[in-house]
C-alpha positions as a printed Julia matrix, in Angstrom:
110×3 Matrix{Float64}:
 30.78  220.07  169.36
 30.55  219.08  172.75
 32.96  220.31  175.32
 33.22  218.63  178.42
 34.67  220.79  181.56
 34.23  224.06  182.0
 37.65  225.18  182.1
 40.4   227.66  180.57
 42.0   224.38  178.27
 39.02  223.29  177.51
 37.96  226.59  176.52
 40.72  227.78  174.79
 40.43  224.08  172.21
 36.86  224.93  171.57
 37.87  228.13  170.49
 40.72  227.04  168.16
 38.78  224.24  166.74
 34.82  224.9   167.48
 34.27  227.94  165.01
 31.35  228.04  163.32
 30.1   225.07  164.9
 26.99  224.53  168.22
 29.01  223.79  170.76
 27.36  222.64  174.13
 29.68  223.2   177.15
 28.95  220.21  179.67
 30.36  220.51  183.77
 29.08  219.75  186.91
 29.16  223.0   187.98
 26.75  224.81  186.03
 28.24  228.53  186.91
 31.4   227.8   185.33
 29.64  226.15  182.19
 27.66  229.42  182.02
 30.8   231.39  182.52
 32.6   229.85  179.58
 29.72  230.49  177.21
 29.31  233.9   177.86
 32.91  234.66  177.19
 32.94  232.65  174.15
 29.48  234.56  173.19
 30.79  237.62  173.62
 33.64  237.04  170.95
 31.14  235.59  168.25
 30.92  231.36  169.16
 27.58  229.96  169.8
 27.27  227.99  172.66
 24.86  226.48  175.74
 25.87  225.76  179.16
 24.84  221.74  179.89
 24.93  220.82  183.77
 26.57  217.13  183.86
 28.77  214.66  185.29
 31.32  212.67  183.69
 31.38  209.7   186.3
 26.76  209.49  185.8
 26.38  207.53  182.91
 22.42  209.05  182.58
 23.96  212.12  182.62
 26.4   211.79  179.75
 23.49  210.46  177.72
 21.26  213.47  178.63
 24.53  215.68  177.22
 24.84  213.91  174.21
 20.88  214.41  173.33
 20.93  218.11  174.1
 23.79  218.2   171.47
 22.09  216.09  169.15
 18.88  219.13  169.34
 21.48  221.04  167.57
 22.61  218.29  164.57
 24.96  215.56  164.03
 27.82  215.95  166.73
 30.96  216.4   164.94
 33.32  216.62  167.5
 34.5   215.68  171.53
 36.29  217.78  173.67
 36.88  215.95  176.9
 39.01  218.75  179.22
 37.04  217.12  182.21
 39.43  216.5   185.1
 41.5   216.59  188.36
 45.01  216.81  188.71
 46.85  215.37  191.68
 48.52  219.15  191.85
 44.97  220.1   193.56
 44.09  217.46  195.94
 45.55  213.96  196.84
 43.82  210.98  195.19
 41.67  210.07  197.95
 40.59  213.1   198.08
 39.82  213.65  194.7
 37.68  210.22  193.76
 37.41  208.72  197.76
 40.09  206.35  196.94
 37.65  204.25  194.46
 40.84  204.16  191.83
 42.92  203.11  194.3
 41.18  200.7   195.35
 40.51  199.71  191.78
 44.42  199.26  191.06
 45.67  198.13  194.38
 42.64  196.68  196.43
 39.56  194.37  196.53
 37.95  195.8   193.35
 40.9   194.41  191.2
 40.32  191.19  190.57
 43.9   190.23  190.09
 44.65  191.32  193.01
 44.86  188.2   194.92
C-alpha cells in the first residue's frame, strides 16, 4: 500500500484497510511521515516513512519504486492535501490554479 500524506485521515484508512500489508507512507515532510509509522508500528502495521511531493512528478516515481522493493502495490491512499480552511488559495499553491481556471494558463479563456 502506499499512503500518500502524512496525516490523521490518511492514517486512520491505512489502518482500517492496510493490515497485513507493506505500506510506505509518502509526505513532504519527512517528520510527520516518520511520525505516522511509528504509531502505526507500535500497534503491529509495518510501514516506512518515504520523503515526497505530490506536485514532482520524479518524485512520485521514486515513491512508487520504493513500494515496488516491497511487491506488487495493491493499493493507493491519496490523503495528500490542503484545505481552503488553512490558508487562502494563493496562499496555498501561489495562485497557479487560479490562474489555471480564470487566467492566461486556460486556454479558453479568451
Amino acid at each position: 500500500m502506499i499512503l500518500t500524506g502524512a496525516g490523521q485521515i490518511g492514517m486512520a484508512i491505512a489502518r482500517r484497510m492496510g493490515y497485513g500489508m507493506k505500506i510506505v507512507v509518502g509526505d513532504r515532510n519527512l517528520d510527520n511521515a516518520k511520525s505516522i509509522c511509528s504509531t502505526m508500528n507500535n500497534v503491529g502495521f509495518d510501514t516506512v516513512p518515504f520523503k515526497m511531493d505530490l506536485s514532482d512528478r520524479q518524485s512520485i516515481l521514486a515513491l512508487i519504486a520504493e513500494a515496488q522493493k516491497y511487491g506488487d502495490i495493491s493499493m493507493l491512499v491519496n490523503a495528500a492535501g490542503v484545505s481552503p480552511s488553512q490558508a487562502s488559495i494563493e496562499t496555498i499553491d501561489g495562485g497557479a490554479t487560479a490562474s489555471y481556471f480564470f487566467g492566461p494558463l486556460n486556454p479558453n479563456v479568451k
